[in-house]
PDB file of N, CA, C and O in Angstrom:
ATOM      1  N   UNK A   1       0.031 -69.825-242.231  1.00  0.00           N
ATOM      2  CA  UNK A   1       0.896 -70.012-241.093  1.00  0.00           C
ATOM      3  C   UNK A   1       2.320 -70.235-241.585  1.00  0.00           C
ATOM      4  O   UNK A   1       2.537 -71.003-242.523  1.00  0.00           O
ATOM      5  N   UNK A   2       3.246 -69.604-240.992  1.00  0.00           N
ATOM      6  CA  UNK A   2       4.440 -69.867-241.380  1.00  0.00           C
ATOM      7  C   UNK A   2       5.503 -71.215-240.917  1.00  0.00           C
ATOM      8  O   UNK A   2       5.315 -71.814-239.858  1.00  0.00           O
ATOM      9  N   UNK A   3       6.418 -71.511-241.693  1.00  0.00           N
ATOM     10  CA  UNK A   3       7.237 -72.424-241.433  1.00  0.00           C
ATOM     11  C   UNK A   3       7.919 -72.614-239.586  1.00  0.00           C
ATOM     12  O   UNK A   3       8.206 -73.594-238.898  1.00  0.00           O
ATOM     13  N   UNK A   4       7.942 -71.537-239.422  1.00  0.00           N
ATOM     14  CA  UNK A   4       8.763 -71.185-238.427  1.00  0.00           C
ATOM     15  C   UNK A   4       7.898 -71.471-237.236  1.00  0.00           C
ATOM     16  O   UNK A   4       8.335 -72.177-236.327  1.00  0.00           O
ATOM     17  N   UNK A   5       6.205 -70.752-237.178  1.00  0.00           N
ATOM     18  CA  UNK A   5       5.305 -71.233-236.665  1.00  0.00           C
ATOM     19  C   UNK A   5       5.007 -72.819-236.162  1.00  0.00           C
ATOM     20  O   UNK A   5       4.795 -73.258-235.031  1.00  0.00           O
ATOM     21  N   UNK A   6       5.083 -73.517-237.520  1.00  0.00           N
ATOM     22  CA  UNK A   6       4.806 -74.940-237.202  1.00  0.00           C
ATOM     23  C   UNK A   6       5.741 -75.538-236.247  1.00  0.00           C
ATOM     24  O   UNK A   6       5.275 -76.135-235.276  1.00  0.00           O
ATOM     25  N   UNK A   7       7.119 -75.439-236.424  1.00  0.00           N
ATOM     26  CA  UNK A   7       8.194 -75.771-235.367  1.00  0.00           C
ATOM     27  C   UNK A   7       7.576 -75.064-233.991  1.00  0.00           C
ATOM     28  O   UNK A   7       7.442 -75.747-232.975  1.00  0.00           O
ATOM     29  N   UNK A   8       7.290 -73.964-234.011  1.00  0.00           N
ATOM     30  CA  UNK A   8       7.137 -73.565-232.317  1.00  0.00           C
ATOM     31  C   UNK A   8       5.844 -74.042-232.348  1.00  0.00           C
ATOM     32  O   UNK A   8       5.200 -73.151-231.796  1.00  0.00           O
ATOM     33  N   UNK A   9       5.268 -74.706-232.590  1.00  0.00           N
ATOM     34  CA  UNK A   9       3.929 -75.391-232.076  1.00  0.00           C
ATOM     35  C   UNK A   9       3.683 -76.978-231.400  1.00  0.00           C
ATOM     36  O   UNK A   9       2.900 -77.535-230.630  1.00  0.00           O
ATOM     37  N   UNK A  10       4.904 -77.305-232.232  1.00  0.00           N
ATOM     38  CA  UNK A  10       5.067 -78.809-231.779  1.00  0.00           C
ATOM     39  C   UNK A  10       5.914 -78.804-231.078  1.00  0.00           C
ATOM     40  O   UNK A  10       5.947 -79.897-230.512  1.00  0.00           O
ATOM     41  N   UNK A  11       7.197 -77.745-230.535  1.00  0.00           N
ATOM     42  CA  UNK A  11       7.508 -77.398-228.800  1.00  0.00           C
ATOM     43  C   UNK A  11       6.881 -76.805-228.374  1.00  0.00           C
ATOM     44  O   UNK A  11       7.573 -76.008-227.742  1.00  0.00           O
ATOM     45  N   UNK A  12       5.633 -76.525-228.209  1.00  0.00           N
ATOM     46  CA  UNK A  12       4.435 -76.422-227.952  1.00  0.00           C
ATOM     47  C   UNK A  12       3.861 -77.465-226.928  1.00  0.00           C
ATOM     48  O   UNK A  12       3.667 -77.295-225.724  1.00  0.00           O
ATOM     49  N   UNK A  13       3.679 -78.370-227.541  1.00  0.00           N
ATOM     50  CA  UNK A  13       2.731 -80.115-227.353  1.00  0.00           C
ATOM     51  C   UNK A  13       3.478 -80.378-226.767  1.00  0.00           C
ATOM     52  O   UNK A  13       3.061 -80.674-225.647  1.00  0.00           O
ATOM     53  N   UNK A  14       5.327 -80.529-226.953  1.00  0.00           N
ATOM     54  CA  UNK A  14       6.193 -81.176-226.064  1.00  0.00           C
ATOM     55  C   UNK A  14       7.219 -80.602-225.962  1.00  0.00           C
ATOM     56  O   UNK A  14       7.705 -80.230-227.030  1.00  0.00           O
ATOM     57  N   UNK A  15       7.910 -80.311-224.819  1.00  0.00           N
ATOM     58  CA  UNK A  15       8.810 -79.225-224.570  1.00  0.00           C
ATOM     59  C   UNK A  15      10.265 -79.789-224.831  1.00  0.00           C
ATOM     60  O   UNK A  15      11.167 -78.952-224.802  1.00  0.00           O
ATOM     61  N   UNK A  16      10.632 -81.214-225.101  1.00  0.00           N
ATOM     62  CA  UNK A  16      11.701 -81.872-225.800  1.00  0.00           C
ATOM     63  C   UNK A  16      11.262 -82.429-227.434  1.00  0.00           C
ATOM     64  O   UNK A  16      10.179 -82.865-227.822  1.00  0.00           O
ATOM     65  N   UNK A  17      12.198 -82.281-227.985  1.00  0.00           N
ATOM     66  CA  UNK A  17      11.718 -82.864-229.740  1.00  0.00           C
ATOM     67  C   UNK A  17      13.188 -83.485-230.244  1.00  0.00           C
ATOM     68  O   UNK A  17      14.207 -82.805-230.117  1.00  0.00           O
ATOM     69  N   UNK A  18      13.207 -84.177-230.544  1.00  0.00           N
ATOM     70  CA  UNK A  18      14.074 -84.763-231.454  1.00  0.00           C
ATOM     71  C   UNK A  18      14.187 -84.142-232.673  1.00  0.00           C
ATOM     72  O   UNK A  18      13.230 -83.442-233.004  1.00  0.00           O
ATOM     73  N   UNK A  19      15.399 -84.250-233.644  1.00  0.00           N
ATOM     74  CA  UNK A  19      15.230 -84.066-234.956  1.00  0.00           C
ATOM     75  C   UNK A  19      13.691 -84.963-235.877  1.00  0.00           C
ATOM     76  O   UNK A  19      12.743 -84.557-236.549  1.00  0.00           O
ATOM     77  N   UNK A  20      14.135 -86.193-235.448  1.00  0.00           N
ATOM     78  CA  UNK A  20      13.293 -86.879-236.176  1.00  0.00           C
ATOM     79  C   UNK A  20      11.919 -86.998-235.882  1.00  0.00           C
ATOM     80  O   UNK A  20      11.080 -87.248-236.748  1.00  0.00           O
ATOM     81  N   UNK A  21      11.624 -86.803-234.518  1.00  0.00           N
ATOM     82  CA  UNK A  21      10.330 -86.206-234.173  1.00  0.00           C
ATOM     83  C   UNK A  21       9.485 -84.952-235.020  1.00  0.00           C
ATOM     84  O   UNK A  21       8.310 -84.795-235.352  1.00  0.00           O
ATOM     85  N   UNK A  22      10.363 -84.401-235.129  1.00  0.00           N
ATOM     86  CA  UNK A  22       9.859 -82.997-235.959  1.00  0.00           C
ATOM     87  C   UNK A  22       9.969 -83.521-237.209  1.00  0.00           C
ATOM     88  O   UNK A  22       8.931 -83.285-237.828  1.00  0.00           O
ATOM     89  N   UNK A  23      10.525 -83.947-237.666  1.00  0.00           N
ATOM     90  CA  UNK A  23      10.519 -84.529-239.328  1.00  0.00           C
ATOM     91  C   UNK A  23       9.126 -85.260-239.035  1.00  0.00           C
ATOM     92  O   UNK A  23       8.062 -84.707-239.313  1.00  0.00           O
ATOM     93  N   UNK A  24       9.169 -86.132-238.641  1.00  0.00           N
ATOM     94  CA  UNK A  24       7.981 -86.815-238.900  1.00  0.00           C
ATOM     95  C   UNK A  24       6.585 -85.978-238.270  1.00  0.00           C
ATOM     96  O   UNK A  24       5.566 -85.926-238.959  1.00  0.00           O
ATOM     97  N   UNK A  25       6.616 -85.608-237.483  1.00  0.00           N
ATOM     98  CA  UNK A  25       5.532 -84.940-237.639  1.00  0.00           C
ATOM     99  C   UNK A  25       4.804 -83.685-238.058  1.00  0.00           C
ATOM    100  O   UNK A  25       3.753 -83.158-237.694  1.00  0.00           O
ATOM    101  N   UNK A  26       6.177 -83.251-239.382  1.00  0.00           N
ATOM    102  CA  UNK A  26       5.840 -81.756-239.999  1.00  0.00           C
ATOM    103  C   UNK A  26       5.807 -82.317-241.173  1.00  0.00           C
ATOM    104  O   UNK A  26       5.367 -81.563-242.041  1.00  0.00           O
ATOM    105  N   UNK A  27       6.257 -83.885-241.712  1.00  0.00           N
ATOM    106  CA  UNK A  27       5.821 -84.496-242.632  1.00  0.00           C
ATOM    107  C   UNK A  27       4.517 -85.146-242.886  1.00  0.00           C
ATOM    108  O   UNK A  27       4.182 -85.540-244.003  1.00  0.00           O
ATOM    109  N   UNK A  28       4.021 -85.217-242.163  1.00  0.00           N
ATOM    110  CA  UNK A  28       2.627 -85.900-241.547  1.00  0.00           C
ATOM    111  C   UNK A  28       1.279 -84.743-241.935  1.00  0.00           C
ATOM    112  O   UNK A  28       0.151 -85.141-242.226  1.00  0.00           O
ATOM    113  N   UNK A  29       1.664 -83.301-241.866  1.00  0.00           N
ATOM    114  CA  UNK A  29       1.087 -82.069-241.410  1.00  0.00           C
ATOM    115  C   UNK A  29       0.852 -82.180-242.744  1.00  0.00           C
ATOM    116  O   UNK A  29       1.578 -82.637-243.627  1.00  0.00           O
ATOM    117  N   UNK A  30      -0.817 -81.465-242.826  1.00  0.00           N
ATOM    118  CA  UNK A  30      -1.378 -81.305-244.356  1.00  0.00           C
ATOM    119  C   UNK A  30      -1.124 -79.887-244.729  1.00  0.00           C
ATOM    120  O   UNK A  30      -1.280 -79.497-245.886  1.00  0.00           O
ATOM    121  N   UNK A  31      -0.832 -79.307-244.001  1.00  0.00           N
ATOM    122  CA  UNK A  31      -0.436 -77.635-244.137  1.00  0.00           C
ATOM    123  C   UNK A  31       1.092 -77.523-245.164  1.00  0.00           C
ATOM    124  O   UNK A  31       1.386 -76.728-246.057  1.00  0.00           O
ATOM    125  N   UNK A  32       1.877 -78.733-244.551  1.00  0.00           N
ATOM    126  CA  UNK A  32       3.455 -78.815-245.038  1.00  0.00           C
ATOM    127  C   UNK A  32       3.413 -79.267-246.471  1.00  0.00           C
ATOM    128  O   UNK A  32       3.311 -80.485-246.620  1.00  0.00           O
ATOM    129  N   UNK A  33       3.473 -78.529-247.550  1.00  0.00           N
ATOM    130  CA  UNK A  33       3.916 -79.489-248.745  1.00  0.00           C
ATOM    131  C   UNK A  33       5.280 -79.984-249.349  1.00  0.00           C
ATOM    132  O   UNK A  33       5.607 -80.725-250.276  1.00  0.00           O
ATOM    133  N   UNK A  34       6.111 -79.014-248.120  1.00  0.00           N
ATOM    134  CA  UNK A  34       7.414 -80.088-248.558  1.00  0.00           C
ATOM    135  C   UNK A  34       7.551 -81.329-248.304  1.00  0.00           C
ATOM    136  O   UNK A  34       6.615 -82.034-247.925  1.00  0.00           O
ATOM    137  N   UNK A  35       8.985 -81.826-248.524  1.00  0.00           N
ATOM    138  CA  UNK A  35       9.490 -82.647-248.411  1.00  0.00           C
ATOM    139  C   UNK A  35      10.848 -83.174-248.643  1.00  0.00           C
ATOM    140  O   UNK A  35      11.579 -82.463-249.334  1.00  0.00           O
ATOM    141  N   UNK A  36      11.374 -84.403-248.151  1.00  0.00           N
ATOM    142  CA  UNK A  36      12.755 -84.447-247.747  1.00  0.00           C
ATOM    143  C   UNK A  36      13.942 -83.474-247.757  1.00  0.00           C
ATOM    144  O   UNK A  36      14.020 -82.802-246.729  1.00  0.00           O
ATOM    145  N   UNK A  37      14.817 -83.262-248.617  1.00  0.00           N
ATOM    146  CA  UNK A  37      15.543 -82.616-248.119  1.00  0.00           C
ATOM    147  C   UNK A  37      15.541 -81.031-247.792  1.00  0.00           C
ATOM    148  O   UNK A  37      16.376 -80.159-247.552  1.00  0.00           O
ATOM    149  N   UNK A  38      14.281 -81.132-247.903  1.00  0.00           N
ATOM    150  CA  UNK A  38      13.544 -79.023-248.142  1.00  0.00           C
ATOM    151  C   UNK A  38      12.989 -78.743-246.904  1.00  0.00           C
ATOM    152  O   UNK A  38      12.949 -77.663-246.315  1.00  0.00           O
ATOM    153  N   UNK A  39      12.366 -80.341-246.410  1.00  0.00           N
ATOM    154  CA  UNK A  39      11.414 -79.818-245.534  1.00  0.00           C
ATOM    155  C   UNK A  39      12.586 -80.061-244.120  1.00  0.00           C
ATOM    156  O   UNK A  39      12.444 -79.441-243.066  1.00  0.00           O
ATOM    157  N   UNK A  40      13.594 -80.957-244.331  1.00  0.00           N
ATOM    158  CA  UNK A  40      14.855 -80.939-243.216  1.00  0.00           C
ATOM    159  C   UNK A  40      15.403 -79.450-243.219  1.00  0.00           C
ATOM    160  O   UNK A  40      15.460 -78.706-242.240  1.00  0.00           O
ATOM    161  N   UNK A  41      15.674 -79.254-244.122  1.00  0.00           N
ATOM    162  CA  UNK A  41      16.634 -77.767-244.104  1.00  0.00           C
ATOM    163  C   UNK A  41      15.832 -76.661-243.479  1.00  0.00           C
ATOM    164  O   UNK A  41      16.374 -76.031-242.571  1.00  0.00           O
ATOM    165  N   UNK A  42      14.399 -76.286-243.911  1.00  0.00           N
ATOM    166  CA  UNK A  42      13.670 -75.622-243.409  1.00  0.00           C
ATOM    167  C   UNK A  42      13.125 -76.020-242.008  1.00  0.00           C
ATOM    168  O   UNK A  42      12.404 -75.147-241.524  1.00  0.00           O
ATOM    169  N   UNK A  43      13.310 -77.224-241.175  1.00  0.00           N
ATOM    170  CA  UNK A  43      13.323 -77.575-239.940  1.00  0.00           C
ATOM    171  C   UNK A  43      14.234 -77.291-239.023  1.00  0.00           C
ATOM    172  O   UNK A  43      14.049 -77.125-237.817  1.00  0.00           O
ATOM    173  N   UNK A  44      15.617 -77.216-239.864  1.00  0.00           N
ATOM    174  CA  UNK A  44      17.142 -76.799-238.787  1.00  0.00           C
ATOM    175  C   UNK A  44      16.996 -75.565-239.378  1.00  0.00           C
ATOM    176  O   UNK A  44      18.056 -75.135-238.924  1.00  0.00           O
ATOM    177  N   UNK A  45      16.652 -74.817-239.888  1.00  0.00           N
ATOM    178  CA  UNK A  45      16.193 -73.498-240.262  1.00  0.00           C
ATOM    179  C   UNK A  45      15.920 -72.763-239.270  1.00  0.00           C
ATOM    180  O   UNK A  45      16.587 -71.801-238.890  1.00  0.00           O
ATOM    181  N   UNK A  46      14.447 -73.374-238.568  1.00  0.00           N
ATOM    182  CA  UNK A  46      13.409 -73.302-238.273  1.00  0.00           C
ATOM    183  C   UNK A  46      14.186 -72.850-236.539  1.00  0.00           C
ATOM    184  O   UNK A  46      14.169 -71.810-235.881  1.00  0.00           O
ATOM    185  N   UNK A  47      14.862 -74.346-236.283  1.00  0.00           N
ATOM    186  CA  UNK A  47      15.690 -74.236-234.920  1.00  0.00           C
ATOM    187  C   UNK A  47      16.608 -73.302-234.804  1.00  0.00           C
ATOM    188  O   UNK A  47      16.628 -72.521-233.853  1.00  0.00           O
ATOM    189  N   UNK A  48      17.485 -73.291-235.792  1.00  0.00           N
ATOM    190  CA  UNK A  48      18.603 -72.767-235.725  1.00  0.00           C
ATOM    191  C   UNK A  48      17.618 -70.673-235.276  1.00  0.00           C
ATOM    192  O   UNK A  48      18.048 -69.877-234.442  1.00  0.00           O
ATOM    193  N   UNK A  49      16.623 -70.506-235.997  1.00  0.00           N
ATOM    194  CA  UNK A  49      16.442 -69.172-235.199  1.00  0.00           C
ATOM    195  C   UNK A  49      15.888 -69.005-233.996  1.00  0.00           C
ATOM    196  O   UNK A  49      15.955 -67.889-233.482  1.00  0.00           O
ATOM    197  N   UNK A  50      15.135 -70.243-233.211  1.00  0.00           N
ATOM    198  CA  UNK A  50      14.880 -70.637-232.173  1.00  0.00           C
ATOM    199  C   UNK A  50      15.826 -70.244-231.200  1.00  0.00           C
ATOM    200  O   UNK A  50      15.750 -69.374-230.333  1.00  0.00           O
ATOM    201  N   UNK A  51      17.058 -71.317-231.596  1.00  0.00           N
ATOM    202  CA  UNK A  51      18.447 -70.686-230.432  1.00  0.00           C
ATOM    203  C   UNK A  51      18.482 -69.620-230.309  1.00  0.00           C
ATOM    204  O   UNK A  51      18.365 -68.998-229.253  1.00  0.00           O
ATOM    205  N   UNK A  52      18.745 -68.975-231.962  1.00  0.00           N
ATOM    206  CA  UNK A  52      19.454 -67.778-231.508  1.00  0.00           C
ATOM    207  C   UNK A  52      18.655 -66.645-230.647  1.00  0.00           C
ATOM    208  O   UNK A  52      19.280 -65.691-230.181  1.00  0.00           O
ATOM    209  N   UNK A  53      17.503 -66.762-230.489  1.00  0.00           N
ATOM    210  CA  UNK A  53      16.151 -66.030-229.924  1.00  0.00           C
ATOM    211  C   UNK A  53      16.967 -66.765-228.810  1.00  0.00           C
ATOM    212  O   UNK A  53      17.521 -65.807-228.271  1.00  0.00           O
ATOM    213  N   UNK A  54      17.166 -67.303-228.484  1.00  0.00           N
ATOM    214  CA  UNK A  54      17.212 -68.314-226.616  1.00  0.00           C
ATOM    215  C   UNK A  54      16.096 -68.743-226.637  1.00  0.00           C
ATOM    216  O   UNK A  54      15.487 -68.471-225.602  1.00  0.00           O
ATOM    217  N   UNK A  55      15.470 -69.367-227.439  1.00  0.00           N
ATOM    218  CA  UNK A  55      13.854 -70.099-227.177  1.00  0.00           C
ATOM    219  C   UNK A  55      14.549 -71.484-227.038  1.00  0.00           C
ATOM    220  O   UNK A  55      14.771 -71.665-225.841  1.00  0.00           O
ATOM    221  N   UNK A  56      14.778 -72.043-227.438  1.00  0.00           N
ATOM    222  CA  UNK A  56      15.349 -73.827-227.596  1.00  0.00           C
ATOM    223  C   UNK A  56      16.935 -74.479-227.136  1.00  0.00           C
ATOM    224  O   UNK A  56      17.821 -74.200-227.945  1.00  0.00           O
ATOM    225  N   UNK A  57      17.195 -74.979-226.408  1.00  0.00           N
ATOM    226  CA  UNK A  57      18.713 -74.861-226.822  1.00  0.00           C
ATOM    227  C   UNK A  57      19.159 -76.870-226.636  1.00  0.00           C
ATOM    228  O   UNK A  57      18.551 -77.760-226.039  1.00  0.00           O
ATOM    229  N   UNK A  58      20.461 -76.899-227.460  1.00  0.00           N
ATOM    230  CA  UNK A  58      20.619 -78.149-227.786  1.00  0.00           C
ATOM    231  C   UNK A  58      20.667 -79.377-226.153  1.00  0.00           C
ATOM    232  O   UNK A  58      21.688 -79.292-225.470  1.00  0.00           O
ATOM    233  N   UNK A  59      19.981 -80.006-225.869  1.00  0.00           N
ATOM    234  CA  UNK A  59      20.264 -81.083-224.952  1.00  0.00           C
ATOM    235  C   UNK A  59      21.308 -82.025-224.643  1.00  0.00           C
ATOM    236  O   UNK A  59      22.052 -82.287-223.698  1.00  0.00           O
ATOM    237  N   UNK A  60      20.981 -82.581-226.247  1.00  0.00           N
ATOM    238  CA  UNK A  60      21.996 -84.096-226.436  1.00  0.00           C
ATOM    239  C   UNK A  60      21.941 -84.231-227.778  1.00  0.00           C
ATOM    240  O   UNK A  60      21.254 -83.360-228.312  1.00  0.00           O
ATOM    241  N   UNK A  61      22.585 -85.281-228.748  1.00  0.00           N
ATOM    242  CA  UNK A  61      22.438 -85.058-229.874  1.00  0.00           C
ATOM    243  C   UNK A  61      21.291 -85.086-230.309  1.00  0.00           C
ATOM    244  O   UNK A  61      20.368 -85.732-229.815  1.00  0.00           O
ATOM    245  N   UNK A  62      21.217 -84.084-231.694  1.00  0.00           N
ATOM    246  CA  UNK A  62      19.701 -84.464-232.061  1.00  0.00           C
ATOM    247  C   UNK A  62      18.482 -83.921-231.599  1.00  0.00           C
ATOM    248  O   UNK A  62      17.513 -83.585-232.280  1.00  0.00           O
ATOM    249  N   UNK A  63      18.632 -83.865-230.319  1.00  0.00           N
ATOM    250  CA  UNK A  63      17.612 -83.579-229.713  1.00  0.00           C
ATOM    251  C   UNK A  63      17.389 -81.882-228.682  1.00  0.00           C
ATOM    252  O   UNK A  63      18.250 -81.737-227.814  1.00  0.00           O
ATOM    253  N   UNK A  64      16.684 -81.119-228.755  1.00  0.00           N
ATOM    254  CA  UNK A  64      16.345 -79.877-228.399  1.00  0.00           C
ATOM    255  C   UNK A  64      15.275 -79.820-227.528  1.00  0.00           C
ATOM    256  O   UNK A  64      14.297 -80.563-227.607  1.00  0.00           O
ATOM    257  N   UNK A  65      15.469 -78.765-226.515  1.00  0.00           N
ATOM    258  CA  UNK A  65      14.014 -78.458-225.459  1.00  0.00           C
ATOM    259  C   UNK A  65      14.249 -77.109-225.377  1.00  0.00           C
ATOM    260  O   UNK A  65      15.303 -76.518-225.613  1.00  0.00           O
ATOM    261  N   UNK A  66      13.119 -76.630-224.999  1.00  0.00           N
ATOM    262  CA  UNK A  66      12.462 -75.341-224.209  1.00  0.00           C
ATOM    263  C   UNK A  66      13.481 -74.644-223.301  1.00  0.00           C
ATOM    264  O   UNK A  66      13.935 -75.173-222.286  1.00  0.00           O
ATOM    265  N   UNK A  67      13.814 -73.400-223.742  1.00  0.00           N
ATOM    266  CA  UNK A  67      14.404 -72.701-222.405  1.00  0.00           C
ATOM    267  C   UNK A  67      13.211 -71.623-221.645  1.00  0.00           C
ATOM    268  O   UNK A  67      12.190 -71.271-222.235  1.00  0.00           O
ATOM    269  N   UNK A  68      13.518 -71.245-220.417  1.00  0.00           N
ATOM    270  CA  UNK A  68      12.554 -70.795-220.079  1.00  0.00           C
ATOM    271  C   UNK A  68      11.822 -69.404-220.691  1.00  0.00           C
ATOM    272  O   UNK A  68      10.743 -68.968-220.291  1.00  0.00           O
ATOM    273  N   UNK A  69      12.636 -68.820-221.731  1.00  0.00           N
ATOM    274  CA  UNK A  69      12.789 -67.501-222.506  1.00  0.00           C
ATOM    275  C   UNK A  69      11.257 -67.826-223.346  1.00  0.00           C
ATOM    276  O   UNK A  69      10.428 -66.953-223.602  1.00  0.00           O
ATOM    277  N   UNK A  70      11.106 -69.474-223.734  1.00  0.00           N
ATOM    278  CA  UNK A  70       9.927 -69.800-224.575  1.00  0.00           C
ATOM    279  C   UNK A  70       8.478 -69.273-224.178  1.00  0.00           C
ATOM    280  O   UNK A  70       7.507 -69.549-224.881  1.00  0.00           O
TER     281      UNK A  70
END
């Protein structure tokens, strides 16, 4: 499963996520063997192609939800 996958799965479960929401729970994931600053970069990675698709777009700081495109 790919990186990119795991992010659209857990806006999946919940259609708002925090940064740190997703950190912690793609750190948590036995699939993920990164970590800190690899597994952040590959998380705003992860978003940053989200937007540009129009799948996600920014709320408030930090924090991202579902557009209806998802």
């Amino acid at each position: 499963m790919t990186f990119a996958k795991l992010v659209q799965d857990e806006f999946k479960k919940n259609k708002t996520r925090t940064l740190a929401e997703l950190y912690d729970a793609l750190s948590s994931n036995s699939e993920v063997s990164l970590e800190g600053t690899t597994l952040k970069h590959r998380i705003r990675s992860a978003i940053y192609g989200l937007k540009q698709a129009n799948k996600v777009e920014l709320v408030s700081k930090a924090t991202y939800s579902t557009t209806e495109n998802f």
